[in-house]
Every structure is written in structure tokens, then in C-alpha cells.
C-alpha positions in Angstrom: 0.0 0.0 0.0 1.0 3.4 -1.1 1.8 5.7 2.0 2.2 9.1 2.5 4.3 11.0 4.8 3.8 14.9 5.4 6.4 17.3 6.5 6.1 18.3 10.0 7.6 21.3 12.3 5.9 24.0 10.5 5.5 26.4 13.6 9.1 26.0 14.0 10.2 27.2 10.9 7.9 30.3 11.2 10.0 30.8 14.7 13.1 30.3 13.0 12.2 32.9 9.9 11.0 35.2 12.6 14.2 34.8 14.2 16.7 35.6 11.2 14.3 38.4 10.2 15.0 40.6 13.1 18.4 40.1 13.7 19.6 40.8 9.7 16.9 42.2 7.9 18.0 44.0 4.8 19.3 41.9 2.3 17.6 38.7 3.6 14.4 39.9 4.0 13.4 38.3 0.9 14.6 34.9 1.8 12.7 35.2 4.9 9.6 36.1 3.4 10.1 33.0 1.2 10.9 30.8 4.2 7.3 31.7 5.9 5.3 31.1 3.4 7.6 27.6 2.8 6.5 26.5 6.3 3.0 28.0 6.2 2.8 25.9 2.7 3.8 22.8 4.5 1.5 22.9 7.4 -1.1 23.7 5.1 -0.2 20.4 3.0 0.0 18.5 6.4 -3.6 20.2 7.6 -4.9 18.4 4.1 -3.6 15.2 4.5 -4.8 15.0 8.0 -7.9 15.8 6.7 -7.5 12.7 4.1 -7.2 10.9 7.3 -10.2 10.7 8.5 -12.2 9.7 5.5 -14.3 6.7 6.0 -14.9 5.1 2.9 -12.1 2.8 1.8 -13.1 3.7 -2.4 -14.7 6.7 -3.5 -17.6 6.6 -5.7 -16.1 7.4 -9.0 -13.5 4.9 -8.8 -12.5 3.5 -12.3 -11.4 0.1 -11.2 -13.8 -2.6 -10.0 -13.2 -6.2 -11.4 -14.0 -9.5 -9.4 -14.2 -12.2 -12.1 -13.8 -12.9 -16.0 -17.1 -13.0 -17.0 -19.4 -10.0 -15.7 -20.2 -7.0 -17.9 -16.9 -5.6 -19.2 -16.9 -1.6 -19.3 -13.1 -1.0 -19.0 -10.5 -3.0 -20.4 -6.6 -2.3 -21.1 -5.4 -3.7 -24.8 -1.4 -4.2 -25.3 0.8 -2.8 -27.7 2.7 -4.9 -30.7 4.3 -1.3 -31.2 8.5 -2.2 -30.8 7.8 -5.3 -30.0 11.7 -7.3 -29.5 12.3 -10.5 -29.6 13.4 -11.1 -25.8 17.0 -12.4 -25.5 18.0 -16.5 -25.5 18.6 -16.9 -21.6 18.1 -19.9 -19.2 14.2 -19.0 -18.7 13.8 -18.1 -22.3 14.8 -21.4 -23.5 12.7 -23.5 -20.9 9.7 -21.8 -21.8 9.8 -22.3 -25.8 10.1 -24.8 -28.0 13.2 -26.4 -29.8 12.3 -26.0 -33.3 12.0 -21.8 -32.6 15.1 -21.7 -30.9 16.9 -21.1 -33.5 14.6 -17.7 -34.0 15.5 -16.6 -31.1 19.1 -16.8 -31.2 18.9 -15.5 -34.5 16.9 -12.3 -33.4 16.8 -12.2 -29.6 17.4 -8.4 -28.8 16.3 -7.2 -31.9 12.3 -6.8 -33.5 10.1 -9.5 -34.2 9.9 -9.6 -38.3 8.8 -6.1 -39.3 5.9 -7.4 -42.1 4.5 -9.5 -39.0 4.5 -7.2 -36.6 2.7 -4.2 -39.1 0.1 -7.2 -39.7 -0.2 -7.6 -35.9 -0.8 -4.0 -34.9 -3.2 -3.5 -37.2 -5.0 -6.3 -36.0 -4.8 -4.9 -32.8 -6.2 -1.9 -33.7 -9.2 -3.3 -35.3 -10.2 -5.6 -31.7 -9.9 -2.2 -30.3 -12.0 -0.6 -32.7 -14.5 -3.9 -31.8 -14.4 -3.3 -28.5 -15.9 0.4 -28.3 -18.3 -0.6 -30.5 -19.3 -2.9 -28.1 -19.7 -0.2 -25.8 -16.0 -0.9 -24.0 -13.6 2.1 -22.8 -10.4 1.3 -24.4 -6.6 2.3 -22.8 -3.6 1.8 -24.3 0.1 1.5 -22.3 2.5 3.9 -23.7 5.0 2.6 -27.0 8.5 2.1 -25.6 11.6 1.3 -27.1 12.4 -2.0 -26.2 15.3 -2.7 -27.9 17.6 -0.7 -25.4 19.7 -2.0 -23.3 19.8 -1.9 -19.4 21.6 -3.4 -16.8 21.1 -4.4 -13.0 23.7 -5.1 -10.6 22.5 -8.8 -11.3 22.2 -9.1 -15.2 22.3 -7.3 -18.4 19.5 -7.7 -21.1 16.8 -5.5 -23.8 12.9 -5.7 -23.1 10.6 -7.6 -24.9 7.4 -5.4 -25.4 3.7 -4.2 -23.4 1.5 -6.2 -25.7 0.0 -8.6 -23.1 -1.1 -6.4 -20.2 -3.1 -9.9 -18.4 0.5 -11.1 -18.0 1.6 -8.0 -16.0 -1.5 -7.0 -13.9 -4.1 -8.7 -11.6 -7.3 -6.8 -10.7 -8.7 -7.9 -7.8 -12.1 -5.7 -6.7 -10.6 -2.4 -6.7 -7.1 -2.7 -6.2 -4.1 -3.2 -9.0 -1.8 -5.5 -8.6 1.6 -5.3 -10.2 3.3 -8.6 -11.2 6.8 -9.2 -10.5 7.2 -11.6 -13.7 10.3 -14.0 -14.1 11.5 -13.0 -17.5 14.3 -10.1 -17.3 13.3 -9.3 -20.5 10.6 -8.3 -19.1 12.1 -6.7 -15.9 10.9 -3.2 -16.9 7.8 -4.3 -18.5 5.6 -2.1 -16.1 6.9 1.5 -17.4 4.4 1.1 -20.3 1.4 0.8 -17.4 2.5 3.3 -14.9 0.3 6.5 -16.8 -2.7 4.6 -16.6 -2.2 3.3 -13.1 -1.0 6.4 -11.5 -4.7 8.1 -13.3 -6.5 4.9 -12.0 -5.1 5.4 -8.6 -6.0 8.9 -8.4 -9.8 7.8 -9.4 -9.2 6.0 -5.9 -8.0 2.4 -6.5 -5.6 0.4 -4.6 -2.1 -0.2 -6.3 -0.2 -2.8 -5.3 3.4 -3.3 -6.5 4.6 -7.2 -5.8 8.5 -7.6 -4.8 10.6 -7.0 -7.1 12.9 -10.1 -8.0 16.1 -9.2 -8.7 16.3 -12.1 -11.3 20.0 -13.1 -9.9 21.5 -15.9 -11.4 20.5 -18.3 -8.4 16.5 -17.8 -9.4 17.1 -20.1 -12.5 18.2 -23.4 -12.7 21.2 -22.7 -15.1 21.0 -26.8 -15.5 17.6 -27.4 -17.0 17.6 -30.1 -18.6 14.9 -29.5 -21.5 16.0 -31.5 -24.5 13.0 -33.0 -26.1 8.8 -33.1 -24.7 9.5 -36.1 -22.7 11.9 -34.2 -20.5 9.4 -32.0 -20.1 6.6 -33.6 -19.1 9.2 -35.8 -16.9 10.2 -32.7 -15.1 6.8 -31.0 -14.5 5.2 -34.0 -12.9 8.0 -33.7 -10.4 7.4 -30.5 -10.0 10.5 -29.5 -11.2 11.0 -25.7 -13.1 13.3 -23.4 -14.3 12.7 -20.9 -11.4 13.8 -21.6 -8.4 12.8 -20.3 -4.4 15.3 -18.4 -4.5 12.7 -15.3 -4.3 9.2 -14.8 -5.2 8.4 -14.5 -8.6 5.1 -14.7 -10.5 3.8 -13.5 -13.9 -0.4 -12.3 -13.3 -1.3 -14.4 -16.0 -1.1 -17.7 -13.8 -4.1 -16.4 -12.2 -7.7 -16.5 -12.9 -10.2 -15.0 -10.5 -13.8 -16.1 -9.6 -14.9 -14.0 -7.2 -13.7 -15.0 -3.2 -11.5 -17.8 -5.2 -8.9 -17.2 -7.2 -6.7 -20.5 -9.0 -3.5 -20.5 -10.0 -1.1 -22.7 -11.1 3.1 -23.8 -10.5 5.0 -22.9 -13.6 7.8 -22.3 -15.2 7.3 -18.1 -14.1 5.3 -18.5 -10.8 7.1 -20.1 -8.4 5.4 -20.9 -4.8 6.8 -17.9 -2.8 5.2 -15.5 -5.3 1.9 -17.8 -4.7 2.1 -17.8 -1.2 3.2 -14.1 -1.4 0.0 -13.7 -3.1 -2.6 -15.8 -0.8 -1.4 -13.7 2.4 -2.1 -10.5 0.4 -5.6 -11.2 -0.5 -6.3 -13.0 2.7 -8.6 -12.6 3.8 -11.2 -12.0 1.6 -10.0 -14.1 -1.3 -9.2 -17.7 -1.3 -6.2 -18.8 -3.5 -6.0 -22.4 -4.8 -3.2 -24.3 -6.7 -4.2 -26.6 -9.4 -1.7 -28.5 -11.9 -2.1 -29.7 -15.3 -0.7 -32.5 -17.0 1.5 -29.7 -19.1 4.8 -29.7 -20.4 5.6 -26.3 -20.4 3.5 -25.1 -17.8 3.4 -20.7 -18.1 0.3 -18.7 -18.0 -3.1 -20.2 -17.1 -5.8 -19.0 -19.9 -4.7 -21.2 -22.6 -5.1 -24.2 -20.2 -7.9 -23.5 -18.1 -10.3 -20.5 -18.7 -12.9 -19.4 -16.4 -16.3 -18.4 -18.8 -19.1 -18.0 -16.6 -20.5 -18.7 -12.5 -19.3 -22.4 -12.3 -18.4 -22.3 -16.2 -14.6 -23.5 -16.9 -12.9 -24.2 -19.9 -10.5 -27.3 -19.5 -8.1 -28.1 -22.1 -8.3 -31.6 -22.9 -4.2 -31.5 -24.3 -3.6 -30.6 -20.9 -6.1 -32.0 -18.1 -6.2 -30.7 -14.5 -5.5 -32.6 -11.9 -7.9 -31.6 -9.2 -10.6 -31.4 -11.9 -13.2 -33.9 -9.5 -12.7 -30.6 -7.4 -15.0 -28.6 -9.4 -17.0 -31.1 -10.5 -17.9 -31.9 -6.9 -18.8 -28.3 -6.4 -21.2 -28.1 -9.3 -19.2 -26.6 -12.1 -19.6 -27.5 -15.5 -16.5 -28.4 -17.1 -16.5 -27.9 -21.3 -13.2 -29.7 -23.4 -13.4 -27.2 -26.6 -12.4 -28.5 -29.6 -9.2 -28.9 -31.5 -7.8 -25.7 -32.7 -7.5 -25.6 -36.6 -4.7 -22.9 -36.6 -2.7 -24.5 -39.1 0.9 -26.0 -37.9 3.0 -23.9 -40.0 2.0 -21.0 -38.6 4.8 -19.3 -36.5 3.9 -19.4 -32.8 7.1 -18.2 -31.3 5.7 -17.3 -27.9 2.5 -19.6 -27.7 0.3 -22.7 -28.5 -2.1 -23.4 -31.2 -4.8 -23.6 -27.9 -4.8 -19.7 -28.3 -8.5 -20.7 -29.5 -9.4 -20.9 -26.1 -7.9 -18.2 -24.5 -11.0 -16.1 -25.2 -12.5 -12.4 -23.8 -15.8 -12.6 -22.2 -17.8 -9.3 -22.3 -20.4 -10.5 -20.4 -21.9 -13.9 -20.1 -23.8 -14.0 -23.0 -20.8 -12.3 -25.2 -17.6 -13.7 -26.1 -14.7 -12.5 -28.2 -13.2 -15.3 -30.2 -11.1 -15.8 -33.0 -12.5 -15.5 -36.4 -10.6 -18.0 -37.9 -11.8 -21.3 -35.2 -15.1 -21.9 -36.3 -15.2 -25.0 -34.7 -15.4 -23.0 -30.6 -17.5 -20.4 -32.4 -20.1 -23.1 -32.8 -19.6 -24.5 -28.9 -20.3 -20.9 -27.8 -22.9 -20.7 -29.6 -24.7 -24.2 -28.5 -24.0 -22.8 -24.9 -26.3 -19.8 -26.2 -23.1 -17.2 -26.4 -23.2 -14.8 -28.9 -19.9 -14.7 -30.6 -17.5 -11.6 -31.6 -15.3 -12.7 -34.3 -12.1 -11.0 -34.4 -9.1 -11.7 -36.7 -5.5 -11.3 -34.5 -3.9 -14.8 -36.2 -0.6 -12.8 -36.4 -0.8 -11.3 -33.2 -1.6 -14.9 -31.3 2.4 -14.7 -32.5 3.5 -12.9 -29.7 2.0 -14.8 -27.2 -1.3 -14.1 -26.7 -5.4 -14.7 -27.4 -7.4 -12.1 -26.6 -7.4 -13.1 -22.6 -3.4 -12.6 -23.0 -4.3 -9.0 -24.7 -6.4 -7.2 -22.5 -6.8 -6.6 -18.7 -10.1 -6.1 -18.1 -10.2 -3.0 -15.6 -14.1 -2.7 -14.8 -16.8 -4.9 -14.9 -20.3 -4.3 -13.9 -21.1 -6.5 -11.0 -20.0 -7.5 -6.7 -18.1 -9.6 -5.2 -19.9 -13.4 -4.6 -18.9 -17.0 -3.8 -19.0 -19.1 -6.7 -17.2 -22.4 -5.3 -18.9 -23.0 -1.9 
């Protein structure tokens, strides 16, 4: 929480002024006259915060931010920028979180731009969803383009950014309060610059911002080892529970959780590690309840292309990738949907993703979804669920990373906090 201190001792100062006033006068007279009206300035700052004190509602009324869930009338949502988008560097995390047959891509252009006639198809695309979206009736923000190709260094590694196009990966909203993710990428150390305008104007509309620890993503948070030769490995490694990240400190990207209402899920992966989950669960306890599921997966990172939360007791399970605590929500009355098999084709580059992007979908409200144009196939599941569907074409943006989940960060949606898995 974001405190403030005032400046205190503002009678003395007037004594002080009063003081050096009589005994030189002249030339300093001026400088005294300054001095008072310093001090007087600072007690009159300190009378207003006091003042800010004793108010007794915790948000004000015409607070922007207000999200408890994925699914409730979306009025407020922040879209990500392809805009210098960089190809993040080959490190130890890097490399355990794609795929062999791409990392040759990224030693080939890690530091430098994603291909420039793909990334001028992606932000166009980009711009269109947006375009959607307020005709839907959606206030649209945008983070601020950065040049992500610069270099920086940290008394613990050296390395260029990556890019601000998936805002869901970088920030949790929970009720009214922004959370800030640490992440576990240093490419993406700095990622957060892009977001600061709009959280610093949502703060002042009287939301909470929260800023998790900062990692200092030292050598001993990866497991320089790692042995990730081939799927098997893989899959080997994750059902020991065995990542790149290490405890060495909390780390945790927000994408690796997804809220309904009091409970909020999230997974073990290759960026969240379980001091950044249990760093989380005392935070939001507590009023929120935060449960760890795992997935028969691979590559474990980022929860919306595995499970996806659509509705009250509505879940999207990946059946590439089934959840091991499934009975859990079955028990509880959910209704668990496999969609179907994506028919991205296999050629097309997915550098930072899977082809299961098809399911990592935006609900506007319960009875509107924003789905990919091309995957006719979950258009027609929506719509046998009675979901009206929003088709949007971002095929060359699902490049970088993300479905339309991975995209946006939905800021305000009409509705209150409930129970949903009681």
C-alpha cells in the first residue's frame, strides 16, 4: 500500500524565519519572506492530509477500477501494444519456456524486432479488436509505445525488453485494487513502465495499487542446469514438479491467475514459483481464497490457454492438458467444457504460444464472447452454450503470445463480489 508522509515542524520554521528576520533584515528579507510562506505551505499540505485521514470510505464513488471475475459486464478494459515489440534475448528462462524447433529464431533475433511485415500485420490487427471493443460499448486504454530494444543493466544481469502487448500477464485486478506482477522474464524486468500512466490516473480515481517484490532475477533464481532436451523431458520434469525458477525469491507473472470472485486459482510454472503464490494468498487473505491446481503440461506458463474461467461455475479445460484436481470442481457443481481442436494451421509461426490460443477467449459479459474469427469449430460450442460470438481476426498477433485473454486486462466490470465455489 502506497503511503504518505507529510512534513512536519511547521511552527518552528515560522519561529526560525521570525528569528533571522529581526536580527539581519535587509538583504535577507526576501529569503525570509520565502521561508514563511515555505513553512506555512507545508503545514497547510500536512492540515490536508490529516484531513484525508479521517475519511471513511475505503473507495470513492467514481472509482475507475472494479473487477471481481472474467465474466461479468466488461466496461473498462486495457489492450497491449505490438508497437516495438523485440524478440526477448536467449537466456536460461527463455529457453525452458519455448520450443526447440524456434530456438533457432531466437538466437537469431533475440534483442532485436520481431519480423517487421509481421508485426505491421499484428498491430493493425490490434487496432481493429480495439476498434470492436468500443463498439461494443468498451472504454479502451492503451500503455504507452516504448523502445524495447535498449539495453539496461542491474547489478545482477544485463538484457533488452521484450514489449507491453500482453497487459493480463503484468497485472491482476482484484475488486478495486491493482496488482503489479513481479514476472520472471528479465526481458521483461521493466515491462511495467508502459502501465505506470494509466495506473498512477487509475489510482487517483481512488484504486488500490499494489506493486509485488521485485525479483532481482540473480543468477540463483534459475536453474542454469535445466535439462529440457525434447517433450519427454518435459513432461518428466513438470510431474516432479521440477522448473526453471527456483525459491530463490518470489516471482510470479499475473497471468497464472484467474479470479472467480472469493476464489482465485492458479497454477506452478515455469514463471510463478510458490513464494510468489504464497506471497499472493497472504495479500488477498482474507477476503480471497487462493488455490493451486496442476495440469498434465509440459511447459507449464500462464493459465488461460489451459484452463479458462467463462461463466458462474463455467470453466474451460483443455483436454491437451487435463487438470489434476478437476473432481474438485465437478464436486462443487461446475460445468467443465473440453473445446475443440484448434485448426490454426501447424506452420504458422507461434514463437511465444500454443495453437490452444482458440481458447484463450475475452468474455464481455456472459452472453458475449470475443473469439477468434478464424476457429469456427469454438465459435459453434459458444454458440450451443447460447453465447453470442465476436469474431475477431489477431492470427498474427496470437504470435506474440497471446489470445485475446493474453491482450487485454479487463479494468471494470459491472457486477459484486460473490462465492462461486462453496
Amino acid at each position: 500500500m502506497l503511503r504518505v508522509r507529510c512534513l512536519r515542524g511547521g511552527s518552528r520554521g515560522a519561529e526560525a524565519a521570525h528569528y533571522i528576520g529581526s536580527g539581519l533584515r535587509g538583504v535577507f528579507t526576501g529569503w525570509v519572506q520565502r521561508t514563511f510562506q515555505s513553512t506555512q505551505a507545508a503545514a497547510a499540505s500536512q492540515n490536508t492530509c490529516a484531513a484525508d485521514d479521517k475519511a471513511t470510505s475505503p473507495v470513492p464513488k467514481d472509482c475507475l477500477v472494479c473487477s471481481y471475475n472474467e465474466w461479468d459486464p466488461l466496461e473498462e478494459v486495457i489492450v497491449g501494444r505490438a508497437e516495438n515489440a523485440c524478440v526477448p534475448p536467449f537466456s536460461v528462462e527463455v529457453k525452458a519456456n519455448t520450443y526447440e524447433k524456434y530456438w533457432g529464431f531466437y538466437q537469431k533475433f533475440g534483442g532485436h524486432s520481431f519480423p517487421k511485415d509481421h508485426l505491421k500485420k499484428a498491430i493493425a490487427e490490434i487496432e481493429e479488436m480495439c476498434n470492436i471493443l468500443k463498439g461494443e460499448g468498451v472504454i479502451v486504454k492503451r500503455p504507452d509505445p516504448i523502445d524495447w530494444s535498449v539495453k539496461y543493466k542491474t547489478p545482477d544481469f544485463e538484457s533488452t525488453g521484450m514489449y507491453a502487448a500482453m497487459p493480463r500477464d503484468i497485472l491482476l485486478v482484484v475488486g478495486n485494487e491493482i496488482i503489479e506482477a513481479p514476472m520472471a522474464w528479465r526481458a521483461r524486468f521493466f515491462e511495467y513502465r508502459a502501465y505506470r500512466r494509466l495506473i498512477k490516473d487509475y489510482f487517483n480515481s481512488g484504486a488500490k495499487w499494489t506493486t509485488a517484490p521485485k525479483p532481482t532475477m540473480a543468477d540463483e533464481l534459475y536453474d542454469q542446469n535445466y535439462p529440457i532436451h525434447s517433450v519427454e523431458d518435459r513432461h518428466k520434469l513438470a510431474a516432479q514438479g521440477k522448473f526453471v525458477t527456483t525459491e530463490f525469491e518470489p516471482c510470479f507473472d499475473a497471468a497464472d491467475f484467474i479470479r472467480a470472485g472469493r476464489d482465485i486459482f492458479v497454477q506452478r510454472s515455469q514463471v510463478t514459483n510458490c513464494m510468489g503464490i504464497e506471497w499472493m494468498r497472504r495479500h488477498l487473505a482474507p477476503d480471497y481464497r487462493v488455490h493451486i491446481i496442476s495440469f498434465k503440461d509440459p511447459n507449464p506458463m500462464h493459465i488461460d490457454a489451459t484452463f479458462n474461467i467463462i461463466g458462474p461455475g463455467l470453466v474451460l479445460s483443455n483436454p491437451d492438458r487435463p487438470c489434476h484436481q478437476i473432481e474438485l470442481f465437478k464436486k462443487a457443481g461446475w460445468t467443465v467444457i473440453q473445446p475443440p481442436v484448434p485448426l490454426i494451421p501447424d506452420d504458422h509461426p507461434l514463437w511465444m504460444s500454443s495453437k490452444w490460443l482458440s481458447m484463450n477467449v475475452l468474455m464481455l459479459d456472459e452472453k458475449r464472447v470475443m473469439v477468434d474469427a478464424n476457429e469456427t469449430s469454438i465459435q459453434k460450442m459458444f454458440e450451443r452454450l447460447g453465447i453470442s460470438t465476436i469474431k475477431v481476426n489477431i492470427r498474427h498477433a496470437n504470435s506474440l503470445g497471446g489470445g485475446f485473454h493474453c491482450w487485454t486486462c479487463d479494468i471494470r466490470r459491472r457486477g459484486t463480489l460473490q462465492s462461486y465455489f462453496d
